[in-house]
C-alpha positions as CSV (number, residue, x, y, z in Angstrom):
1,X,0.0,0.0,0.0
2,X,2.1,3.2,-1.2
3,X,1.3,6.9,0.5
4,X,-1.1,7.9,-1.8
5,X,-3.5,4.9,-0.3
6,X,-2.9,5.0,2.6
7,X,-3.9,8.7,3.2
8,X,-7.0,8.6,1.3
9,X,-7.7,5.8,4.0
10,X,-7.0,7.4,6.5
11,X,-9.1,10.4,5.4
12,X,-12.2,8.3,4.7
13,X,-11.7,6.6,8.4
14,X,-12.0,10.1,10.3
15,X,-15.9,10.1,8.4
16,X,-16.5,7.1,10.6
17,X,-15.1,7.8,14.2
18,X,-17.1,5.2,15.5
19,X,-15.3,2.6,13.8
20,X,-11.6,1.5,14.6
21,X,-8.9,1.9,12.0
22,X,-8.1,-2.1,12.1
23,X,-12.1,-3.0,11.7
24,X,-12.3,-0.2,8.5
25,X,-9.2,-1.8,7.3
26,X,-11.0,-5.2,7.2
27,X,-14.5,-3.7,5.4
28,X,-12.1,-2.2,3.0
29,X,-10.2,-5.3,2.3
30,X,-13.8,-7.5,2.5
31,X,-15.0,-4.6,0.0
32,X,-12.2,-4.5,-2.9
33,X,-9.6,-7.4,-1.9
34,X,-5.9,-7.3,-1.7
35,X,-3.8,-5.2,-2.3
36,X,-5.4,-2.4,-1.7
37,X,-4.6,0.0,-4.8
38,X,-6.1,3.3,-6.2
39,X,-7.9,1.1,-9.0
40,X,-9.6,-1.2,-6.8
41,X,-10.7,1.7,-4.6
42,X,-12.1,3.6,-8.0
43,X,-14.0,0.6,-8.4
44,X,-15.9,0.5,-4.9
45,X,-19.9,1.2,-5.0
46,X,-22.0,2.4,-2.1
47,X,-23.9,-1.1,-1.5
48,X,-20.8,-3.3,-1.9
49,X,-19.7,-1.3,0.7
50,X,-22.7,-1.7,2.8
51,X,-22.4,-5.2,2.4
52,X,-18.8,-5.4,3.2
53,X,-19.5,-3.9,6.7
54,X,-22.1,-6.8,7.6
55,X,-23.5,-4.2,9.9
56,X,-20.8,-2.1,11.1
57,X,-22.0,0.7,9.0
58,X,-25.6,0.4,9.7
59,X,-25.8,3.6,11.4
60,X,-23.8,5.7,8.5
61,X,-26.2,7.8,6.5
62,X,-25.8,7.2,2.2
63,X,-24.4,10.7,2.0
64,X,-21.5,9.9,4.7
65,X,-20.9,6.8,2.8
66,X,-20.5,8.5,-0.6
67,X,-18.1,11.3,1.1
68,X,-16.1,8.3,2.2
69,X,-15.8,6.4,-1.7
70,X,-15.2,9.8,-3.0
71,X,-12.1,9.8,-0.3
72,X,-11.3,6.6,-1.7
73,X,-11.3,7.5,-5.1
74,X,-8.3,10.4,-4.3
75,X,-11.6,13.4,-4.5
76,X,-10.2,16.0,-3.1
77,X,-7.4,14.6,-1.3
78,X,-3.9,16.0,-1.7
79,X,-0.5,15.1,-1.1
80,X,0.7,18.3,0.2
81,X,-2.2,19.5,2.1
82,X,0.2,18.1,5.3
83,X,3.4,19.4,4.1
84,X,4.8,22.0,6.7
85,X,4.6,25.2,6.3
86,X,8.3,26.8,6.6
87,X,9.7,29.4,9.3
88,X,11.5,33.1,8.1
89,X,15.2,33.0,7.9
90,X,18.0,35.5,7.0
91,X,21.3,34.2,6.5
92,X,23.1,34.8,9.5
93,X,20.8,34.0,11.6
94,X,21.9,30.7,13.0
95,X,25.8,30.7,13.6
96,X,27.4,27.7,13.4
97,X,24.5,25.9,11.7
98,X,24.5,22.9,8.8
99,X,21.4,23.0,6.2
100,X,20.0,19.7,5.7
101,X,17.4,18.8,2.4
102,X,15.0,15.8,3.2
103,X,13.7,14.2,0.3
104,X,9.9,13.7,0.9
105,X,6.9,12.6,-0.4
106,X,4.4,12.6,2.4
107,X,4.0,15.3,5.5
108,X,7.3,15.9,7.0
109,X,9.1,12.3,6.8
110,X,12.1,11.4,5.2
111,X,9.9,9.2,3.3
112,X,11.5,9.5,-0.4
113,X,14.5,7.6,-2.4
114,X,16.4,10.8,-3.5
115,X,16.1,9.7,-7.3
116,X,11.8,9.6,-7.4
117,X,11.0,12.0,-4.3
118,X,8.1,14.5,-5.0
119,X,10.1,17.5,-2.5
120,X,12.9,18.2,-0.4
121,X,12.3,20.0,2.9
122,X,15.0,22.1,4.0
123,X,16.2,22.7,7.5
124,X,18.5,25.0,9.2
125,X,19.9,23.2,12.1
126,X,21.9,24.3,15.3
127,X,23.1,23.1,18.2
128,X,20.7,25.5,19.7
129,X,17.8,25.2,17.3
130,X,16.0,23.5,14.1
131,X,13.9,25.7,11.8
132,X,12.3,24.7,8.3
133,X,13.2,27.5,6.1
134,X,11.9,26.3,2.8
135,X,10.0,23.0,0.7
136,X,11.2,22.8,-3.0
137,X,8.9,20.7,-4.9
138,X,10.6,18.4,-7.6
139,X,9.3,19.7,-11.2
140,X,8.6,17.0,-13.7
141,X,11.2,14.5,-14.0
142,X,11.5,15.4,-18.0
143,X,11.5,19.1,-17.7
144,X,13.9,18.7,-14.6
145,X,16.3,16.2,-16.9
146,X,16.5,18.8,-19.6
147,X,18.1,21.2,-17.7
148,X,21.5,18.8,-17.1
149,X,21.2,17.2,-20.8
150,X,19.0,13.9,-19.5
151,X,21.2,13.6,-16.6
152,X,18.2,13.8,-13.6
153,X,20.6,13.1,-10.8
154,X,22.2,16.3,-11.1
155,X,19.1,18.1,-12.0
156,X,17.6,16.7,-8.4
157,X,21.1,17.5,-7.2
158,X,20.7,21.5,-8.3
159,X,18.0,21.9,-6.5
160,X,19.4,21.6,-3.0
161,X,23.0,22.7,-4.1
162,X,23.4,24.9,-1.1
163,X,22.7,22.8,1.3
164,X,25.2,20.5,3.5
165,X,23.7,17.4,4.0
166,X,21.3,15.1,1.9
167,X,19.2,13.1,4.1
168,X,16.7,10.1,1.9
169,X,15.1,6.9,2.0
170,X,17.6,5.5,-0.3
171,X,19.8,6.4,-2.9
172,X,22.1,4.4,-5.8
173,X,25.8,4.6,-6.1
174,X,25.4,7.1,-9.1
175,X,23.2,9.0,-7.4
176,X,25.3,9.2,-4.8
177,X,29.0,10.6,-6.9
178,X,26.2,13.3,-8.4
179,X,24.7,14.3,-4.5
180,X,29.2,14.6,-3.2
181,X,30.0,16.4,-6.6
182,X,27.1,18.8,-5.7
183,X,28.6,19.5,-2.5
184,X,26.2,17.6,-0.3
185,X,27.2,14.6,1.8
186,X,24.2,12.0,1.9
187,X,23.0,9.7,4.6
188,X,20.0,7.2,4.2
189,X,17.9,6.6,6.8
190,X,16.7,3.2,5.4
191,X,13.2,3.2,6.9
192,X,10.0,6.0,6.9
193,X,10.8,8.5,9.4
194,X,10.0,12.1,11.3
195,X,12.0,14.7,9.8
196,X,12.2,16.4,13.1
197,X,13.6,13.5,14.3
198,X,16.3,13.3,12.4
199,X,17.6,16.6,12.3
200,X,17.5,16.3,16.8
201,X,20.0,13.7,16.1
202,X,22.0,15.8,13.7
203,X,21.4,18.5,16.2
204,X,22.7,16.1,19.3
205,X,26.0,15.6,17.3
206,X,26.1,19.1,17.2
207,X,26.3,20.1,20.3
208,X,28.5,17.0,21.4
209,X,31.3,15.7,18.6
210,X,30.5,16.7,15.5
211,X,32.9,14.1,13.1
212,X,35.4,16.1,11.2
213,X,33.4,16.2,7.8
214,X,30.3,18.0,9.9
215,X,32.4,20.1,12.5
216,X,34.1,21.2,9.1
217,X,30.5,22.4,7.5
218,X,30.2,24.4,11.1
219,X,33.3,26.7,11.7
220,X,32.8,27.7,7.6
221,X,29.0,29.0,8.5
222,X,30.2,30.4,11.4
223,X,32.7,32.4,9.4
224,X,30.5,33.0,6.9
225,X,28.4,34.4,9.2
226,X,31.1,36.8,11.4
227,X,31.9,38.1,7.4
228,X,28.6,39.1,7.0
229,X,28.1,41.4,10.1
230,X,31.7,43.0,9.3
231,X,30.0,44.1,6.2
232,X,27.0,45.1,8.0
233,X,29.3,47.4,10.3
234,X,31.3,48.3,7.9
């Protein structure tokens, strides 16, 4: 069951808060069969539904039920509605701090292989502090490619070229030499997970023994910053 399922599922179930999400998985699966994909769901009609509820849904008026298929069917349910919405920043105003891009797909997880994620949230982070300062969603793969001559590692690559650190699902060997040759050093994380998560372990290492690679990233933004407010002064 990819993303895209699951959270019209999940939208449908909060119709239905007298139902528990493990008994609506089972009228779904009752309803359509396994695996549970978009097409099946397109294919679900109020009464088969009904049926497949053998009573749960008894008390659920017609119109409820046909708010839920239309969930289903992916009618007005969007991808980005839970994306995060990012913070002001000035450069300068963190000292010391790394930027990080998370390739996502869904909400703010790093959820996404770097060569097929959808957006990259970017974070600012600090031993003192982690702040979202801007979501860059990934333009069609085609009209992305163009812009490197076909070469769509790059392309993905140019799009978080000022930032440190890549952090994604997964990412290929190629992928990889394009992500280093961009300037970013990449970590997987192997498994789904909370954004904010990750970058409080970044920010841990931070403030504790940052390996050479990262305390290197630091003590040039902290320069980078002093050089600005010389000029400021100046």
């Amino acid at each position: 069951m990819n993303d895209h399922v699951a959270l019209r599922i999940g939208m449908a179930s909060r119709l239905l808060p007298d139902i528990a999400l493990a008994e609506w998985m089972e009228i779904l699966i009752r309803a359509v069969g396994l695996p549970l994909t978009p097409q099946r769901l397109g294919r679900l009609r109020l009464n088969r539904l009904r049926q497949s509820g053998r009573g749960a849904l008894k008390p659920v008026s017609d119109d409820t039920l046909r708010q839920v298929i239309a969930l289903l069917r992916g009618q007005g349910v969007d991808m980005r509605q839970s994306v995060p919405t990012p913070q002001a920043y000035d450069e300068g105003d963190m000292p010391g701090s790394v930027r990080i891009a998370c390739a996502s797909n869904r909400g703010d997880r790093v959820d996404g292989p770097f060569g097929t994620c959808e957006r990259f949230l970017v974070y600012q982070v600090s031993a003192q502090e982690i702040r979202l300062i801007d979501v860059r969603e990934v333009p069609d793969t085609r009209t992305l490619a163009d812009q490197f001559e076909g070469d769509k590692h790059s392309a993905r690559a140019g799009l978080i070229r000022d930032c440190h650190v890549l952090c994604a699902l997964t990412i290929g060997g190629i992928a990889s030499a394009k992500v280093v040759n961009a300037g970013l050093h990449p970590v997987k994380s192997g498994s789904p997970r909370a954004a904010t998560a990750m970058m409080a372990e970044f920010q841990r290492v931070l403030d504790q023994t940052p390996p050479p690679w990262l305390l290197k990233i630091m003590e040039a933004s902290a320069r980078a910053t002093w050089a600005r407010q010389q000029e400021c002064l100046s």
